[in-house]
NUPA-768934 format. One record per residue (C-alpha): residue number from 1; residue in three letters; x, y negated, z negated. Coordinates in nm, 2 decimals. Example, Ala and Ser with C-alpha at 12.3 -4.5 7.8 and 13.67 -1.06 7.14 Angstrom:
2
resi=1&resn=ALA&east=1.23&north=0.45&up=-0.78
resi=2&resn=SER&east=1.37&north=0.11&up=-0.71
% end
This chain:
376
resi=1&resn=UNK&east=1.44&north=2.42&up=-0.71
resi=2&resn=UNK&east=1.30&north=2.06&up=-0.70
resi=3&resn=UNK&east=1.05&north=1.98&up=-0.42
resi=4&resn=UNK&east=1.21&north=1.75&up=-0.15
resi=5&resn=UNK&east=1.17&north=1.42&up=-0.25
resi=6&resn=UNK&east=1.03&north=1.17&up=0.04
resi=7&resn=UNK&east=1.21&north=0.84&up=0.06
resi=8&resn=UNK&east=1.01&north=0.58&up=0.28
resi=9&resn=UNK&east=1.12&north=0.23&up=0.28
resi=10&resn=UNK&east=0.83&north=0.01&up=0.41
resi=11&resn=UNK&east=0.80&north=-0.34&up=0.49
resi=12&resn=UNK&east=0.45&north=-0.49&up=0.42
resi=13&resn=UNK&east=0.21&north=-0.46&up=0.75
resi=14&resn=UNK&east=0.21&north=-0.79&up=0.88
resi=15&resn=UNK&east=-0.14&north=-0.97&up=0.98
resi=16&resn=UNK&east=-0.25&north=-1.03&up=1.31
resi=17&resn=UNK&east=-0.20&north=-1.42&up=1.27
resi=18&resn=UNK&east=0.22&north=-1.34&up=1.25
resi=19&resn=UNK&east=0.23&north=-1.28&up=1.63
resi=20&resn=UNK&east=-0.10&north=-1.43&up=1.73
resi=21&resn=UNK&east=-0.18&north=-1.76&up=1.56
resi=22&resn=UNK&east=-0.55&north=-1.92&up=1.53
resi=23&resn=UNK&east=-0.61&north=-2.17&up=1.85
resi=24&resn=UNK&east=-0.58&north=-2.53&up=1.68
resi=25&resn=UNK&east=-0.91&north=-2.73&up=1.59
resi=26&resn=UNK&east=-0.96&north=-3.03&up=1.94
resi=27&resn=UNK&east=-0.73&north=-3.32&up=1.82
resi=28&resn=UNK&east=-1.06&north=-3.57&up=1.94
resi=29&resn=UNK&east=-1.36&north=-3.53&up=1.71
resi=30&resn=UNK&east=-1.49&north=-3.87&up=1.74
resi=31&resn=UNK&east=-1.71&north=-3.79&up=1.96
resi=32&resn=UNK&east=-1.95&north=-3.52&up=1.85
resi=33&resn=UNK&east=-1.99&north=-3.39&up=2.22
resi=34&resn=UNK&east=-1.63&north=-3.40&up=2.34
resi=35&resn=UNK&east=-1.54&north=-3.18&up=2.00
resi=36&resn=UNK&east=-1.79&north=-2.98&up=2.11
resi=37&resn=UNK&east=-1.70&north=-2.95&up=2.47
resi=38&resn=UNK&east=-1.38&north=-2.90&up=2.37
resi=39&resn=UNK&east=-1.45&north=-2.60&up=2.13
resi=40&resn=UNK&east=-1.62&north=-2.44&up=2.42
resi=41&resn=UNK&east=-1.38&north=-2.49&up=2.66
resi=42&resn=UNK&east=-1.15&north=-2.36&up=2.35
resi=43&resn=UNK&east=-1.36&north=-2.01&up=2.30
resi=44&resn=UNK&east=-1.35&north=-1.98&up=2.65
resi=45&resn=UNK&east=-1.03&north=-1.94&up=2.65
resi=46&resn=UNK&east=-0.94&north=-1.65&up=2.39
resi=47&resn=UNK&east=-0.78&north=-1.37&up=2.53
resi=48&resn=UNK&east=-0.99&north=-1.07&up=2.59
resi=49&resn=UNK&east=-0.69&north=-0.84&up=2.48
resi=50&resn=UNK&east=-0.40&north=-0.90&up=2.30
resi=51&resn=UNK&east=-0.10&north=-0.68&up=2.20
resi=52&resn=UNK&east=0.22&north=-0.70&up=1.99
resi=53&resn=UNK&east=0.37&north=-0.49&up=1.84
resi=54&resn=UNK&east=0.78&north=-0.35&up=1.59
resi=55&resn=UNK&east=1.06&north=-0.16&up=1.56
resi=56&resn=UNK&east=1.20&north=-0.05&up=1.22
resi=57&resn=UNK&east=1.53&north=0.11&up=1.13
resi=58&resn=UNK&east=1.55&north=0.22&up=0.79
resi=59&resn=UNK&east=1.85&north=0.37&up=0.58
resi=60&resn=UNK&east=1.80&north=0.49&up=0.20
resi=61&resn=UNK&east=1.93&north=0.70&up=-0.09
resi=62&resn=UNK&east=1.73&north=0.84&up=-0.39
resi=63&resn=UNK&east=1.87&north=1.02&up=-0.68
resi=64&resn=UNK&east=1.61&north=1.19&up=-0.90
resi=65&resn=UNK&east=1.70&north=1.44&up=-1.20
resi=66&resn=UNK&east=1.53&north=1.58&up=-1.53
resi=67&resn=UNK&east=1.53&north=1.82&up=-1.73
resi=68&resn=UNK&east=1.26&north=2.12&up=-1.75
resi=69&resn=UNK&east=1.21&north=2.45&up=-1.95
resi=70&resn=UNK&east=1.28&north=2.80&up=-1.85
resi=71&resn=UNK&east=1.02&north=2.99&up=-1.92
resi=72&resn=UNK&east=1.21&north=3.32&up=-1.92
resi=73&resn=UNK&east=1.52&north=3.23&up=-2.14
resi=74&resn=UNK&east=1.34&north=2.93&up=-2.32
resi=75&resn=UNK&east=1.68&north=2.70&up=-2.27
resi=76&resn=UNK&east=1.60&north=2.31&up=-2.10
resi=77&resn=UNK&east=1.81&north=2.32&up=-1.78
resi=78&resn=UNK&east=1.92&north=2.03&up=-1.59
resi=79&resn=UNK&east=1.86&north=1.89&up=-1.21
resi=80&resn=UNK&east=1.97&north=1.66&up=-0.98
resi=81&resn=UNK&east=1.89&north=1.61&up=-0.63
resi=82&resn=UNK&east=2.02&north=1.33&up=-0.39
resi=83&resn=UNK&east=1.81&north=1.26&up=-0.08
resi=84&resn=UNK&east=1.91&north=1.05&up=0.19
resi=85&resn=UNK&east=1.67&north=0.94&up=0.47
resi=86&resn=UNK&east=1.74&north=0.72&up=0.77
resi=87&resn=UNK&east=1.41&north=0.68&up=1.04
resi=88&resn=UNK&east=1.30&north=0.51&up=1.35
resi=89&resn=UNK&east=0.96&north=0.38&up=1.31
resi=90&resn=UNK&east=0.74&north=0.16&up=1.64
resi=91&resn=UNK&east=0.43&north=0.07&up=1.62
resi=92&resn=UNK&east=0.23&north=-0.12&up=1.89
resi=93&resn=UNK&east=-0.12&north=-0.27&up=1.80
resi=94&resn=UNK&east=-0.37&north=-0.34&up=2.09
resi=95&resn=UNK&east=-0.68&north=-0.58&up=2.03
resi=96&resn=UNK&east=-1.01&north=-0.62&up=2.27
resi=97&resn=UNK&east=-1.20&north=-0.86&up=2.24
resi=98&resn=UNK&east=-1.56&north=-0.70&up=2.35
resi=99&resn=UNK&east=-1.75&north=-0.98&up=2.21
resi=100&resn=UNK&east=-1.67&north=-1.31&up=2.06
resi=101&resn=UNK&east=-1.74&north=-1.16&up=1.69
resi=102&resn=UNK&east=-1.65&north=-0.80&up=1.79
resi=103&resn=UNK&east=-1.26&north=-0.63&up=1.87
resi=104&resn=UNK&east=-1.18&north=-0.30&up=1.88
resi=105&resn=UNK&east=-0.81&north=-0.25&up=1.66
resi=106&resn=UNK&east=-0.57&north=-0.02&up=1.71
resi=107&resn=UNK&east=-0.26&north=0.18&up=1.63
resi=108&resn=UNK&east=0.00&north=0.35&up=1.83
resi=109&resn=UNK&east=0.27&north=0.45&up=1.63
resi=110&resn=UNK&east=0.59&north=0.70&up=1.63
resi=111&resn=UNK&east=0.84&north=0.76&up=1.36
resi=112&resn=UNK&east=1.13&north=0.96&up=1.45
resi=113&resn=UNK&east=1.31&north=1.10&up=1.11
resi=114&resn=UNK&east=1.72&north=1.12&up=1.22
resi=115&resn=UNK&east=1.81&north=1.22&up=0.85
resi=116&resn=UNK&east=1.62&north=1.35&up=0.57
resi=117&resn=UNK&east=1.34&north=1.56&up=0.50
resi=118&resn=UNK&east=1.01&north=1.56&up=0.67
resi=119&resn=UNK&east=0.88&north=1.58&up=1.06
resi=120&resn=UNK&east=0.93&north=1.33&up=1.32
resi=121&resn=UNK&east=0.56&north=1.23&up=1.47
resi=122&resn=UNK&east=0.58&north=1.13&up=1.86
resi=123&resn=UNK&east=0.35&north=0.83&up=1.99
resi=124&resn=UNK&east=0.03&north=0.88&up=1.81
resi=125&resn=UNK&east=-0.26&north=0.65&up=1.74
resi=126&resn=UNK&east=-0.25&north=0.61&up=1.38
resi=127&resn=UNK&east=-0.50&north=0.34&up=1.37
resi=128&resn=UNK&east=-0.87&north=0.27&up=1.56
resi=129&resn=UNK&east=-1.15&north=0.06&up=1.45
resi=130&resn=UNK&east=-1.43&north=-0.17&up=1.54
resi=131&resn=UNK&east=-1.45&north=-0.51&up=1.34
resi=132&resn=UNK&east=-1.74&north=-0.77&up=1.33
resi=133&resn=UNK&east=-1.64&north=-1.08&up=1.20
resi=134&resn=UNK&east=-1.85&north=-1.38&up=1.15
resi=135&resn=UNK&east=-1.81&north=-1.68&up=0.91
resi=136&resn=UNK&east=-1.83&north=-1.53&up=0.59
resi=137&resn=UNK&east=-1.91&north=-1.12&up=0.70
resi=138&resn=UNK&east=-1.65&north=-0.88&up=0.79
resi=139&resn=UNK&east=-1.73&north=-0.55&up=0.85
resi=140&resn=UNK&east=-1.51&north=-0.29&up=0.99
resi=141&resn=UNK&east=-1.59&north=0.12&up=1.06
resi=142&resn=UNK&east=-1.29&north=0.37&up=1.20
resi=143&resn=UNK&east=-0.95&north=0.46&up=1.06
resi=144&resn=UNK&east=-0.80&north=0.16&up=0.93
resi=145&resn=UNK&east=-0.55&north=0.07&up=0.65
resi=146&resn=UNK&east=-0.66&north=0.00&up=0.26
resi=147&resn=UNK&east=-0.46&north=-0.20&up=0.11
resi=148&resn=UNK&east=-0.49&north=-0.29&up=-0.26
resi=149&resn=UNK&east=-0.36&north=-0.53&up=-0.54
resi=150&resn=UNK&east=-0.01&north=-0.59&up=-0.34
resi=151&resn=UNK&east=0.01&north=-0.24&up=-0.31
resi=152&resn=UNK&east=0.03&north=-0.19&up=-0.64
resi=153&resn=UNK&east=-0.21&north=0.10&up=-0.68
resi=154&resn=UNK&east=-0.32&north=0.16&up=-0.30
resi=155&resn=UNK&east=-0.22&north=0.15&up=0.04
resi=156&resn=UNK&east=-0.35&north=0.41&up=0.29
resi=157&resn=UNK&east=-0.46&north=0.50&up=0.59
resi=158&resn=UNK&east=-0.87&north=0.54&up=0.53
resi=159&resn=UNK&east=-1.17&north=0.71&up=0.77
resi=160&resn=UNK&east=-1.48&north=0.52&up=0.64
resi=161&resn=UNK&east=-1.63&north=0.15&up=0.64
resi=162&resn=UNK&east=-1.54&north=-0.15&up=0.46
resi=163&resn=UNK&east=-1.80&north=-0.48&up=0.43
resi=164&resn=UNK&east=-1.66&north=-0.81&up=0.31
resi=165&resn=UNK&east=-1.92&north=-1.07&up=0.21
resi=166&resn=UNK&east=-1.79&north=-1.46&up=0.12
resi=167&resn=UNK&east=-1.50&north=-1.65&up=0.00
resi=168&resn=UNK&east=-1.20&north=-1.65&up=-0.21
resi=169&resn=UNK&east=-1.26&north=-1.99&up=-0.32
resi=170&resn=UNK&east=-1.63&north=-2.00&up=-0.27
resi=171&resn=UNK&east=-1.91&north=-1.97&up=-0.54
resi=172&resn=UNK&east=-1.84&north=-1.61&up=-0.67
resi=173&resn=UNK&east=-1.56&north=-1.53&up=-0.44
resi=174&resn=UNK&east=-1.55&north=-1.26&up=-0.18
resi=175&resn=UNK&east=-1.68&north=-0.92&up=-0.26
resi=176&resn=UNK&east=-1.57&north=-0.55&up=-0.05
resi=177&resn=UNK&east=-1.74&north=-0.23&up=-0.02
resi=178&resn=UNK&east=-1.58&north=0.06&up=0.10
resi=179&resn=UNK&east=-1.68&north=0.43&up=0.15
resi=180&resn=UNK&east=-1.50&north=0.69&up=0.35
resi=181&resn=UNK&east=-1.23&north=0.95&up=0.27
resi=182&resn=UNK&east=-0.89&north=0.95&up=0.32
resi=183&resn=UNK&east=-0.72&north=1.01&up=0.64
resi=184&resn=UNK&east=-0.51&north=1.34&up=0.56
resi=185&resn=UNK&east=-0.59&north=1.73&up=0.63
resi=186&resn=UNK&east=-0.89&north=1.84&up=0.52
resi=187&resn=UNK&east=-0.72&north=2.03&up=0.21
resi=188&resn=UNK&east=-0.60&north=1.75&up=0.11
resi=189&resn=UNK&east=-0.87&north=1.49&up=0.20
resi=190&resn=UNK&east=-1.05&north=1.27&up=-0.05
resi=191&resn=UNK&east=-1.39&north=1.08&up=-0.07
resi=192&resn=UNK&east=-1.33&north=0.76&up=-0.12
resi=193&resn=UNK&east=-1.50&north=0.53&up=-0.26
resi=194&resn=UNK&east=-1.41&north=0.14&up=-0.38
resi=195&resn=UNK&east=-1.53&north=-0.19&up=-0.50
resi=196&resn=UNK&east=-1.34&north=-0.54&up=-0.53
resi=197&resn=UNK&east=-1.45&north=-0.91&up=-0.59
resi=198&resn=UNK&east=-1.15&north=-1.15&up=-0.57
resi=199&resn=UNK&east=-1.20&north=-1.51&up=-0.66
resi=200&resn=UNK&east=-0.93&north=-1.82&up=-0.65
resi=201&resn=UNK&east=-0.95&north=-2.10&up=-0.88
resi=202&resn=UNK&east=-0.71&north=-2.35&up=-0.83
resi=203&resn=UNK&east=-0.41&north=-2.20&up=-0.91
resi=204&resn=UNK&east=-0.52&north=-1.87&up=-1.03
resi=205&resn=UNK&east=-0.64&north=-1.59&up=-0.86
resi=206&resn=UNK&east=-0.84&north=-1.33&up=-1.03
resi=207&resn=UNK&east=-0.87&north=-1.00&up=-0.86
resi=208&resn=UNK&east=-1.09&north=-0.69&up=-0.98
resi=209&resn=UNK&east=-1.15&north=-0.37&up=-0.82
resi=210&resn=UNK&east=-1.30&north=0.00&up=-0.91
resi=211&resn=UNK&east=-1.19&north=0.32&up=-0.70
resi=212&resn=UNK&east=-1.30&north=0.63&up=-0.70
resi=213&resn=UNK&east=-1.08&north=0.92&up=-0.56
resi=214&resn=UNK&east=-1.26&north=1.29&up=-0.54
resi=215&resn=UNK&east=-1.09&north=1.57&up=-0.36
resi=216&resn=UNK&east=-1.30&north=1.76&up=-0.09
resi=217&resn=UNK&east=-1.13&north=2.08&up=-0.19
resi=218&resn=UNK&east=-1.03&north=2.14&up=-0.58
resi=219&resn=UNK&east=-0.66&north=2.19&up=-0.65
resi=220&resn=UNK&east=-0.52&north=2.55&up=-0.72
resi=221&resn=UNK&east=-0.35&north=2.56&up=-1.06
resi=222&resn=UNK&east=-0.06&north=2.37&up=-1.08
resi=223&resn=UNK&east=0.14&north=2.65&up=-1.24
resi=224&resn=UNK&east=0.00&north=2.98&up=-1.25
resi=225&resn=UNK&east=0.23&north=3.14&up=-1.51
resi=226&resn=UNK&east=0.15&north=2.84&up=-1.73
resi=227&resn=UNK&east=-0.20&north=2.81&up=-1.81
resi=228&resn=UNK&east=-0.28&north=2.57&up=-1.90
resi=229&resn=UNK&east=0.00&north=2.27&up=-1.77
resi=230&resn=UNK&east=-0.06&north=1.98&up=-1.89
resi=231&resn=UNK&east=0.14&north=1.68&up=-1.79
resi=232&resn=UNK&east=0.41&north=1.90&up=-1.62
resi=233&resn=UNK&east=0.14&north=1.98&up=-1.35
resi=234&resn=UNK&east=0.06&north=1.84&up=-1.03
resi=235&resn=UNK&east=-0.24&north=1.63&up=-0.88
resi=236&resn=UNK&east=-0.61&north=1.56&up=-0.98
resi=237&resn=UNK&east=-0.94&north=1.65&up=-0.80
resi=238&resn=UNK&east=-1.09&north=1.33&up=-0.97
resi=239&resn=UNK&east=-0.92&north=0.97&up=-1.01
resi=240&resn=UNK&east=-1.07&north=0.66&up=-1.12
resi=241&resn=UNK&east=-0.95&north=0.37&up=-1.18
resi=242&resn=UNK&east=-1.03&north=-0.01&up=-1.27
resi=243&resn=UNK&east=-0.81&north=-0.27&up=-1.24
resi=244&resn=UNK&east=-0.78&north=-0.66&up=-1.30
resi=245&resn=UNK&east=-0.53&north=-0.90&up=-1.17
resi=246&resn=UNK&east=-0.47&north=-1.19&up=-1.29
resi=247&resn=UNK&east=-0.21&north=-1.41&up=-1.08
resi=248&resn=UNK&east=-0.09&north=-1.79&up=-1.15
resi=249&resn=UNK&east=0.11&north=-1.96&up=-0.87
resi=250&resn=UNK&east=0.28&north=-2.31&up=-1.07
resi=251&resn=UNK&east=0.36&north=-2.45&up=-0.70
resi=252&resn=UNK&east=0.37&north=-2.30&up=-0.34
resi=253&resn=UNK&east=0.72&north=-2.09&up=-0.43
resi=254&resn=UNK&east=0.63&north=-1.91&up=-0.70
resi=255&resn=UNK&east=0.38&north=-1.67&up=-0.82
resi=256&resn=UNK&east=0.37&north=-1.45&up=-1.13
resi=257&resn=UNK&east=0.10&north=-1.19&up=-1.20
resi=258&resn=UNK&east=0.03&north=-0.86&up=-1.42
resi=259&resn=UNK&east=-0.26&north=-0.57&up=-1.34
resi=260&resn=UNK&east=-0.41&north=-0.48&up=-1.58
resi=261&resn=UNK&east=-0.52&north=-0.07&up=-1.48
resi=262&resn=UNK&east=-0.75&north=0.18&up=-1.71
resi=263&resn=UNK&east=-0.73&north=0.52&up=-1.53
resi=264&resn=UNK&east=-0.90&north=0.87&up=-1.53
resi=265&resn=UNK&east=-0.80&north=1.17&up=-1.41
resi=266&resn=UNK&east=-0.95&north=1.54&up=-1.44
resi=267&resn=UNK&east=-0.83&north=1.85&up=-1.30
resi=268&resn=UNK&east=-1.04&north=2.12&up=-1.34
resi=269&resn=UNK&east=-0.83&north=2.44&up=-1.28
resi=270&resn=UNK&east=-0.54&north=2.30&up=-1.50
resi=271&resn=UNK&east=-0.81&north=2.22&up=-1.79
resi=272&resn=UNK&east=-0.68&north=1.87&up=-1.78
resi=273&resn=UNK&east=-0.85&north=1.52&up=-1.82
resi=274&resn=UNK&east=-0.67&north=1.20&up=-1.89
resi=275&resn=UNK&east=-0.78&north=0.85&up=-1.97
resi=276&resn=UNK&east=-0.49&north=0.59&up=-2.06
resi=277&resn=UNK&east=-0.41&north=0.21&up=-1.97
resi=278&resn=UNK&east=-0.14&north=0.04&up=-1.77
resi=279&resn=UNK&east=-0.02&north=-0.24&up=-1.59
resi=280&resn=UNK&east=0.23&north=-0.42&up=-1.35
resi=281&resn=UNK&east=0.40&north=-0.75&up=-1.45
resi=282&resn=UNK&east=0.50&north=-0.87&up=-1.12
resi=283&resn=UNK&east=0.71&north=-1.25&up=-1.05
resi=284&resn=UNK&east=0.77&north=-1.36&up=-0.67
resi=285&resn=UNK&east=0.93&north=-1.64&up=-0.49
resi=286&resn=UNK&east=0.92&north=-1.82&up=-0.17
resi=287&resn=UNK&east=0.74&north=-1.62&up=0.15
resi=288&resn=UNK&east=0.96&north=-1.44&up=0.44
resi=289&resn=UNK&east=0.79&north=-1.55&up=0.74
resi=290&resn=UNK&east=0.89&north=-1.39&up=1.09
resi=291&resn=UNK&east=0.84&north=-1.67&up=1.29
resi=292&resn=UNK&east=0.99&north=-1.95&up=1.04
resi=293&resn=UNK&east=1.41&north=-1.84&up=1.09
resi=294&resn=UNK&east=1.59&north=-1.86&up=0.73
resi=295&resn=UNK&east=1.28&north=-1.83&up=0.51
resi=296&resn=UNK&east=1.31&north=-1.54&up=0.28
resi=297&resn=UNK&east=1.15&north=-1.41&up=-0.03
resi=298&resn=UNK&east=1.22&north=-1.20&up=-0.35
resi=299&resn=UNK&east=0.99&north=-1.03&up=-0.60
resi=300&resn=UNK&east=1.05&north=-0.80&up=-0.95
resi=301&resn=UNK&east=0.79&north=-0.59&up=-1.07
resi=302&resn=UNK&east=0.78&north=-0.41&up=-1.44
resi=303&resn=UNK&east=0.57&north=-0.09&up=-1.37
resi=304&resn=UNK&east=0.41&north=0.08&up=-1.69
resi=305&resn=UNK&east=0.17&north=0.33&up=-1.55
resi=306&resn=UNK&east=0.01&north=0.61&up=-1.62
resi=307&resn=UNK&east=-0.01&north=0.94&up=-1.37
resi=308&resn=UNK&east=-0.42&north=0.87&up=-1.27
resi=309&resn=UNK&east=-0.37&north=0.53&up=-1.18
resi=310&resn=UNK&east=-0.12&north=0.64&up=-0.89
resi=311&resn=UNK&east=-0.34&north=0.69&up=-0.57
resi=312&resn=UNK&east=-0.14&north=0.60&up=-0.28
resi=313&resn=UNK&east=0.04&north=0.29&up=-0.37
resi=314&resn=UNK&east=0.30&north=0.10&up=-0.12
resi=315&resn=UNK&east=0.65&north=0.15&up=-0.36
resi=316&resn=UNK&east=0.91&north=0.25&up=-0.15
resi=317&resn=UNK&east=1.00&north=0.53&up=-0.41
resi=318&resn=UNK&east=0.84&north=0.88&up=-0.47
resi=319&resn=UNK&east=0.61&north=0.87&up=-0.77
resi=320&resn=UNK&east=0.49&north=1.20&up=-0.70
resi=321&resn=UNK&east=0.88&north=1.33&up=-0.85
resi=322&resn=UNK&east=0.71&north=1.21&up=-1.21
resi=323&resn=UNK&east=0.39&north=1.50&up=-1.20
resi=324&resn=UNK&east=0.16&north=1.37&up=-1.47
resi=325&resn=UNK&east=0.39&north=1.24&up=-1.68
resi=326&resn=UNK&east=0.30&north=0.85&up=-1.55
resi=327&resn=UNK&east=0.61&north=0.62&up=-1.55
resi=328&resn=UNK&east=0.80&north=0.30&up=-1.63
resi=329&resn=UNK&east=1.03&north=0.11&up=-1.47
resi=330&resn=UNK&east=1.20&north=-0.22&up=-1.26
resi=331&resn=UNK&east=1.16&north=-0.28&up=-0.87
resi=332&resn=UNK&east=1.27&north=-0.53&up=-0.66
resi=333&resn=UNK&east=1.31&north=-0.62&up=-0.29
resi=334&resn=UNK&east=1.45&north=-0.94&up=-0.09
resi=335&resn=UNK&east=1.34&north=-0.99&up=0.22
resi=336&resn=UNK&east=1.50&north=-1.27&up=0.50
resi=337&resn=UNK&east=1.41&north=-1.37&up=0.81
resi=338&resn=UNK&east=1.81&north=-1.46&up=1.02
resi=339&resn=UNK&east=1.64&north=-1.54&up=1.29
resi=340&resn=UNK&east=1.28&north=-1.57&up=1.47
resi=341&resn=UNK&east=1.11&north=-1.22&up=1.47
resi=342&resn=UNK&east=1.39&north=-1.03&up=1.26
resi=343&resn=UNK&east=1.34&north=-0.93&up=0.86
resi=344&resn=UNK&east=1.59&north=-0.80&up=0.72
resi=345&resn=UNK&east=1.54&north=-0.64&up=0.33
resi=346&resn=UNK&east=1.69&north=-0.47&up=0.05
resi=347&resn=UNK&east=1.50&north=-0.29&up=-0.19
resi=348&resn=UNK&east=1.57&north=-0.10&up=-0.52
resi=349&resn=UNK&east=1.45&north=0.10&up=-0.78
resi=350&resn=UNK&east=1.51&north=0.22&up=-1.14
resi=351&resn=UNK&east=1.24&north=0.41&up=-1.26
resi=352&resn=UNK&east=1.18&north=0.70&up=-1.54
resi=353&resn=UNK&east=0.85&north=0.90&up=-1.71
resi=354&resn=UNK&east=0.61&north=0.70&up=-1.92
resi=355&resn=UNK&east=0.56&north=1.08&up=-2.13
resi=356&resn=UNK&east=0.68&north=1.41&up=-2.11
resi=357&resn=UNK&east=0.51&north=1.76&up=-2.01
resi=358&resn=UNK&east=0.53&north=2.07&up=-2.18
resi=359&resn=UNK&east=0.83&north=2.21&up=-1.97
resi=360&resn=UNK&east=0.94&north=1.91&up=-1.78
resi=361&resn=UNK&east=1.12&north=1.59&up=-1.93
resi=362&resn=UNK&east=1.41&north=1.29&up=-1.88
resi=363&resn=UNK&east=1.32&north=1.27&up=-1.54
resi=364&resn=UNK&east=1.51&north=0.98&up=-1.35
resi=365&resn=UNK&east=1.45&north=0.86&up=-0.98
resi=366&resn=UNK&east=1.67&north=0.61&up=-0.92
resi=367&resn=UNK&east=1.63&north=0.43&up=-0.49
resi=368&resn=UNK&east=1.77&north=0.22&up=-0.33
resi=369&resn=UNK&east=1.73&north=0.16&up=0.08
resi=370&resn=UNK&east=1.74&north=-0.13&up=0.39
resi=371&resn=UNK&east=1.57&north=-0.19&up=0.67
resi=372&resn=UNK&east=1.53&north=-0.41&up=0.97
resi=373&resn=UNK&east=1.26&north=-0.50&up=1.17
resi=374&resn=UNK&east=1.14&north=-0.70&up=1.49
resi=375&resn=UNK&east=0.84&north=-0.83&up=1.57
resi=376&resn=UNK&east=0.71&north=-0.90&up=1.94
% end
């Protein structure tokens, strides 16, 4: 039978500025000791703790078939499997303040799973970490959330330490360092480690990163009785990957980009190593902002990747269903705001393997799900 496919619909984690914007600069600045007075007076005055917090309901179906060999009567046998989830997802997020430069972040989430496979998790705290922020350092130590290229490639809950050094659209942009391992049981746990420099110039943004994903433990052999698996196996104990963005916004409403992703992945047990290219042609318009009612936004992406280049990324479709096979494919998603602090959004996908293994082909995973959130 075909492993239960996971359908989770997420909406982008909003930043903390959504429900808490930045104090405005003092409206007087002719006077150099007022403005200063006033910025005091100003500092004084940020909260020491600060909470806010959503609630998501989310509805989906996923259909997902292929083909793949019997090993016994050597005939290619069909599947299909339909999956329907529908979950109940809140999250609060508690900030204090300890110093002006220093906040302790966190988490509390619970997801309650009405239909479909998986567990429902009660209130747990998903999220804690310190952060130091200064003018142009960050740096941040704990379990937060990594979130790369758009989501593209990676977005995942992360035990380690992250430093950000400069500016987007300063001198040679802002540089990260991370190191940790990924926040999952130990058997399943990964060092972690990743590099990014992004840069703005005008209207273009270019974006590069390198990530390095080693498993603690090494993987079993995929299948046992077929030695060794090739593409119709499952997982690596190495991925790296290197990616480069390149994104050109014409005006404020729309932005195009593609990724530009060379991958490697090596499973030792399986006898498997694989180094191949990809990328993700991506075109987006307008912005759904929460606290701005009828604002909305749309984006279609063209995904052409290859199986080591999928870490943890944010599509709301299982990319696991493909093995090492890599795959191709259209996404889209529409979000809208109908009123202050609700999103509403529609998301789909179409997607298919890029090659096929030695017992498994034709797979299809076709999704398509809703949600709607508030924000407080």
């Amino acid at each position: 039978m075909w492993k239960r496919m996971v359908l989770s619909m997420l909406l982008a984690c909003l930043p903390w500025s959504f429900c808490h914007g930045e104090s405005p600069v003092p409206e007087d600045m002719g006077n150099l000791e007022k403005a200063g007075a006033a910025l005091e007076e100003q500092e004084e005055k940020v909260p020491w703790f600060e909470i806010h917090g959503d609630y998501r309901w989310l509805y989906g179906n996923g259909r997902f078939r292929g083909k793949s060999l019997s090993l016994k009567s050597g005939a290619w046998k069909r599947q299909d499997e339909k999956v329907t989830m529908e979950t109940r997802r809140f999250r609060l997020f508690p900030v204090l303040r300890l110093t002006p430069h220093l906040l302790l972040k966190t988490a509390l989430e619970d997801n309650r799973i009405d239909q479909g496979p998986g567990n429902s998790h009660h209130l747990f705290l998903s999220r804690a970490y310190l952060q130091y922020e200064n003018e142009s350092l960050k740096i941040e130590a704990g379990r937060l959330n990594y979130y790369l290229m758009d989501g593209d490639l990676l977005d995942k809950k992360m035990d380690g330490f992250r430093i950000r050094y400069g500016h987007d659209d300063e001198g040679p942009g802002r540089s990260v360092f991370f190191y940790g391992r990924t926040a999952e049981d130990r058997s399943k746990a990964r060092k972690v480690l990743v590099l990014e420099n992004k840069r703005t110039l005008g209207k273009w943004l270019i974006h590069s990163a390198y990530a390095d994903f080693r498993a603690i433990h090494g993987h079993k052999e995929s299948i046992p009785v077929l030695s060794p698996s090739g593409k119709s196996g499952e997982r690596f104990d190495r991925q790296q990957v290197g990616v480069v963005k390149g994104a050109y916004s014409p005006n404020e409403d729309w932005t195009f980009s593609v990724d530009y992703v060379l991958s490697h992945g090596y499973h030792e047990k399986d006898h498997f190593s694989e180094t191949k290219p990809g990328y993700v042609a991506a075109a987006m318009y307008g912005e759904a902002d929460p606290k701005r009612a009828g604002s909305y936004e749309v984006w279609v992406r063209y995904y052409h990747l290859p199986s080591a280049a999928l870490l943890a990324p944010t599509m709301d479709a299982d990319t696991t269903f493909f093995r090492r096979m890599g795959f191709s494919g259209w996404g889209a998603r529409l979000d809208f705001v109908p009123v202050k602090g609700l999103v509403w959004a529609l998301e789909g996908f179409s997607l298919k393997n890029r090659s096929s293994g030695i017992v498994t082909g034709d797979f299809h995973e076709y999704v398509l799900g809703t949600s709607v959130t508030a924000y407080f």
